[in-house]
C-alpha positions in Angstrom: -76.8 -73.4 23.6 -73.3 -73.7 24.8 -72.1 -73.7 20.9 -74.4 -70.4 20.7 -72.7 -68.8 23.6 -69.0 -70.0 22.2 -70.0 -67.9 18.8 -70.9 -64.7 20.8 -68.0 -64.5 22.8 -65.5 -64.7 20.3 -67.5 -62.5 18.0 -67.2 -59.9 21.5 -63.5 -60.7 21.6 -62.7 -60.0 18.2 -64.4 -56.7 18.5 -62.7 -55.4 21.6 -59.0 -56.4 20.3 -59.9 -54.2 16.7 -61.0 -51.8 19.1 -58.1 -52.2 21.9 -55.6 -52.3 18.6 -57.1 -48.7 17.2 -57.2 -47.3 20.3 -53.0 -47.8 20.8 -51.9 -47.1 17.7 -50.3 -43.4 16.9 -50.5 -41.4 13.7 -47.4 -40.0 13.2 -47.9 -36.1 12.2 -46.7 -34.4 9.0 -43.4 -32.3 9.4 -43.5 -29.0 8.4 -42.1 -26.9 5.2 -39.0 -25.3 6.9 -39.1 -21.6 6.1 -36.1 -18.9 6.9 -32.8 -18.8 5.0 -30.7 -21.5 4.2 -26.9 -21.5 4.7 -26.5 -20.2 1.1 -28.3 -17.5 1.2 -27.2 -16.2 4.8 -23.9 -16.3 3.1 -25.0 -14.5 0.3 -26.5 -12.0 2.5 -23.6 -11.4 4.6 -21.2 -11.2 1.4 -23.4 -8.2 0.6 -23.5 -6.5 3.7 -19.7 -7.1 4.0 -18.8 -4.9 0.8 -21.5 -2.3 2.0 -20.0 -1.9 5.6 -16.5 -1.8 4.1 -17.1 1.2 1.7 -15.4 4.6 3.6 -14.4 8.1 2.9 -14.5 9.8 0.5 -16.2 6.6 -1.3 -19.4 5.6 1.0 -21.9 5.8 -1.0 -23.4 2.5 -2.4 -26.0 3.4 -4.6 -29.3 0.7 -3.7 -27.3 -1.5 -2.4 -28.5 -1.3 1.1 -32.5 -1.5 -0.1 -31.4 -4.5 -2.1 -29.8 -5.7 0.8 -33.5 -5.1 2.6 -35.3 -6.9 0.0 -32.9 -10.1 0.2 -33.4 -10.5 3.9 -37.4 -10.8 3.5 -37.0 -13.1 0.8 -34.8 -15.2 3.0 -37.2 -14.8 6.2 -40.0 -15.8 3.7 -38.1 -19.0 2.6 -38.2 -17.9 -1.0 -33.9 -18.5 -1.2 -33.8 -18.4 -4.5 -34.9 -14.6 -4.8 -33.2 -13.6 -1.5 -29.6 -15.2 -3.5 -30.3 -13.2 -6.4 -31.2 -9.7 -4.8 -28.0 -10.4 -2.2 -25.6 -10.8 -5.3 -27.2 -7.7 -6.7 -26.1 -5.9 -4.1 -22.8 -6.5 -3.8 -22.4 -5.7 -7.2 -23.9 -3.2 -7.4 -21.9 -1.9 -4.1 -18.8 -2.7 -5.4 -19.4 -0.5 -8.8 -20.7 2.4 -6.8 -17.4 2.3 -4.6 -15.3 1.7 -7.7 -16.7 4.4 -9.9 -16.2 7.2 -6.7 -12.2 6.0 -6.7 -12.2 6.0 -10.3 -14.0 9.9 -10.4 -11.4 10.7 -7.4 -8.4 8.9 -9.2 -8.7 10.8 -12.1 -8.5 14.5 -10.6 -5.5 13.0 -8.9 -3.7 12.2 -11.4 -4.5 15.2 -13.3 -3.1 17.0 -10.0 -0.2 15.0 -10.1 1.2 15.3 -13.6 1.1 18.8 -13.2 3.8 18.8 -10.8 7.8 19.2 -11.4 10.4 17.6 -10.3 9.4 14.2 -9.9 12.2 11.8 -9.2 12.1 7.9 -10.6 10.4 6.9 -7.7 7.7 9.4 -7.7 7.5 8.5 -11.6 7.0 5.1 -11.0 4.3 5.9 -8.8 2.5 8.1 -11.4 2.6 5.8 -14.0 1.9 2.8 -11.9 -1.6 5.2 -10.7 -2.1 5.8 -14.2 -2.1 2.0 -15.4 -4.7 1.2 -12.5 -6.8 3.3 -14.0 -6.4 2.2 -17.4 -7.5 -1.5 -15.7 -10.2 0.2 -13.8 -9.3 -0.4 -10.4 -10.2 2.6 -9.0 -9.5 1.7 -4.9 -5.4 1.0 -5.5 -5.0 4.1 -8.2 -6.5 6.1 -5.6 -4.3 5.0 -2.8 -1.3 5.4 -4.8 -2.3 8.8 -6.0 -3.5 10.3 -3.5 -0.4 9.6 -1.6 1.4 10.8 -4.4 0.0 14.6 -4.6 0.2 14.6 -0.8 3.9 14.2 -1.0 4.3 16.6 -4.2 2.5 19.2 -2.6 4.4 18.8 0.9 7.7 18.6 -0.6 10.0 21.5 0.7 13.1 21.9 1.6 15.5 24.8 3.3 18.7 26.6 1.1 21.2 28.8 3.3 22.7 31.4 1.5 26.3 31.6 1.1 28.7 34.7 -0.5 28.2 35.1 -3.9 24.8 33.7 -4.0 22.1 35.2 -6.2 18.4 33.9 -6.6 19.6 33.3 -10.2 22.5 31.2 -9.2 20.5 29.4 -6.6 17.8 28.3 -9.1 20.1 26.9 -11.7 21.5 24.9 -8.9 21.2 20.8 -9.5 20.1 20.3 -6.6 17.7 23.0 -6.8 15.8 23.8 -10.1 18.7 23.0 -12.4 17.4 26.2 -14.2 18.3 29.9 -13.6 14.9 31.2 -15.4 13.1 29.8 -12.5 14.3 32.4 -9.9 11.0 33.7 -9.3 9.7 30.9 -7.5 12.1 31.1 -4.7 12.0 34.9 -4.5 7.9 33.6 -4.3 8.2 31.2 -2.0 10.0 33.7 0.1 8.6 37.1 -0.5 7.8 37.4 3.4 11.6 37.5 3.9 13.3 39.2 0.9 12.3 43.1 0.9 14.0 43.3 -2.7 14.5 40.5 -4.9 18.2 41.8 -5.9 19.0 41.8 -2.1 19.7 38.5 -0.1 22.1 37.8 2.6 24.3 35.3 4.0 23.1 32.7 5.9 19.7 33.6 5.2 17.5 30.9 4.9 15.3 30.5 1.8 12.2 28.0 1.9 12.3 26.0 -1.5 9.1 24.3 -2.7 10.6 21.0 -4.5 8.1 20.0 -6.5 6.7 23.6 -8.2 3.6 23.2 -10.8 4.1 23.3 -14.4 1.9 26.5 -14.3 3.8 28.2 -12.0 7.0 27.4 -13.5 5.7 28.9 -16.9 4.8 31.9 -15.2 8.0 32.0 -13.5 10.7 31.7 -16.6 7.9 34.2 -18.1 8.5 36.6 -15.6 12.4 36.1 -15.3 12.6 36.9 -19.2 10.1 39.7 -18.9 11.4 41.4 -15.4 13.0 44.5 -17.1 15.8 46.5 -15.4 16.5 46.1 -12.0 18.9 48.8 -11.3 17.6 50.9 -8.3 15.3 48.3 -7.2 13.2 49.8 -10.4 12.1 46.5 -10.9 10.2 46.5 -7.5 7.1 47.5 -8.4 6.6 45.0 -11.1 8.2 42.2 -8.5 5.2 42.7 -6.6 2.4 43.1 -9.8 3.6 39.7 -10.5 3.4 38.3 -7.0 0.2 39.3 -6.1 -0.9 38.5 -9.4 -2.0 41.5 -11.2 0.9 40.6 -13.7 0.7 37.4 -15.3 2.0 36.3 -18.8 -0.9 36.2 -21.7 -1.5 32.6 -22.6 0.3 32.5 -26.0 3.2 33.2 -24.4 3.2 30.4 -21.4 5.7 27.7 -22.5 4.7 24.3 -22.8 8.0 23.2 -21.1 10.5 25.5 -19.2 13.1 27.0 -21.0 16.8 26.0 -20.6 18.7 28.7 -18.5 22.0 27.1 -20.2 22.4 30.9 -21.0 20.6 33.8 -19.3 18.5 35.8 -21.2 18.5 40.2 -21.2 15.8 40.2 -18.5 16.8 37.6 -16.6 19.3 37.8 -13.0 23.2 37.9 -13.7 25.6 35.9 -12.3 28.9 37.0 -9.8 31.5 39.0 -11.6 33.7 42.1 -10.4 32.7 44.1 -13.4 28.9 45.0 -14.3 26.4 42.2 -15.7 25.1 42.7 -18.7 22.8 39.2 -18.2 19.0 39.3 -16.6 19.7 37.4 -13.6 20.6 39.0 -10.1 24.5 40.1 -10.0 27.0 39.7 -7.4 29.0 42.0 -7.9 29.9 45.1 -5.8 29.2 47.3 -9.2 25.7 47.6 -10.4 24.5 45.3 -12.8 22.3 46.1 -15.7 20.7 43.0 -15.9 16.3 42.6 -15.6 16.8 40.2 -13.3 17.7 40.5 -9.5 20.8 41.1 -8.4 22.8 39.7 -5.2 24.3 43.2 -4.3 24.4 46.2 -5.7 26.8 49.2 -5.0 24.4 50.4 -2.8 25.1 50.3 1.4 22.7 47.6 1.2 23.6 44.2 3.1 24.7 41.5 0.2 25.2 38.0 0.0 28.4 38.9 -2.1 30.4 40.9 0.5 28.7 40.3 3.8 
């Protein structure tokens, strides 16, 4: 009996440790998937969004950029990092080729604007060509910023002449440091038409606003006009002065030139230059006699105020 009750106790104690021993022991739980964007794709993301909040005026559009932008951020919330890499990339690029293709449209009409300026000196040349070259390599954002800088400075570019004795608008524009070319007269007496009543008639230590850098179309008009003037004796030339100045008279296309005439000798219509006895040239004389030129004259023999004798 005692070997019977020996058996069932350790049959009992074997039973309780198994069941002591499953009772203490832990499952350990199953982690998770981890969802949301990896460090790739948040830097992917941001790339994007960088190039989008860097575009400005006049270039800020960025075609779909920003909905592609959109799309990449759900991917990356959803944990698909793959898609969310892929739709961030397209979205810089295709940011960065609407931004580029706006400087490039813009670059274009600048240059176009700025080759159609005179004057230019070797600096402003440089600049042109080196506006021109970024275009060629298609980087629209540094041709843009060198043009546009360019034309800003062309179309600014004045400066202020004093006349002295003997001075005519003809003698002032073939000036070196002027025009360099006599034919060009017209522009100044343009430039200035507020303040000079009759182109034949300036004064001494008038001052005459001189636009530096004059466009090729108005300089063809100009030389046009200077050879075409007819006689200014009497201020009979007055009438057409202001027909071409308001515009009503302009040359016929045949007969713009392609480049400016030289003034290395004046033509019959265009101002004379200073001489004691009567010009026979176009440009404006200087003289105290009356000149016969086309062209405007400093003085006449008029009473009038000239820059020749006052």
């Amino acid at each position: 009996m005692i070997k019977n009750y020996t058996k069932h106790l350790a049959v009992v104690l074997l039973t309780a440790g198994i069941a002591v021993g499953c009772a203490t022991h832990k499952v350990q739980p199953v982690a998770a998937a981890a969802t949301g964007p990896n460090a790739a794709t948040t830097q992917a993301i941001a790339d994007a969004q960088a190039v989008i909040n860097a575009a400005q005026a006049p270039c800020t559009d960025t075609g779909d950029a920003s909905q592609l932008l959109t799309q990449a951020q759900q991917a990356g919330q959803a944990g698909d990092n793959a898609k969310a890499q892929q739709l961030a990339a397209q979205a810089k690029q295709d940011a960065e080729t609407a931004i580029n293709d706006c400087y490039m449209s813009h670059s274009r009409d600048l240059l176009a604007q700025a080759q159609g300026f005179t004057n230019l000196n070797a600096d402003q040349q440089n600049r042109l060509n080196q506006g021109q070259t970024d275009i060629s390599n298609n980087q629209g954002k540094p041709a843009y910023d060198v043009l546009s800088a360019l034309v800003a400075e062309l179309q600014a570019a004045k400066s202020t002449y004093t006349v002295m004795r003997g001075d005519s608008l003809w003698r002032i524009a073939g000036k070196s440091d002027v025009y360099g070319n006599a034919l060009e007269w017209p522009l100044i007496f343009k430039n200035n038409a507020d303040s000079i009543k009759h182109a034949d008639l300036i004064y001494p230590k008038q001052d005459l606003n001189v636009v530096s850098n004059p466009l090729k179309t108005d300089v063809g008009s100009a030389t046009w006009y200077a050879q075409h003037r007819g006689a200014w004796k009497n201020h009979k030339a007055d009438r057409r002065d202001r027909e071409w100045l308001n515009g009503t008279l302009t040359p016929p296309a045949s007969a713009m030139p392609a480049a400016a005439p030289s003034a290395s000798t004046a033509p019959a219509s265009a101002p004379a230059a200073s001489s004691a006895a009567p010009s026979q040239s176009a440009a404006p004389a200087q003289s105290a006699a009356p000149a016969k030129s086309a062209a405007p004259a400093a003085t006449s023999a008029t009473p009038a105020p000239s820059a020749a004798t006052h």
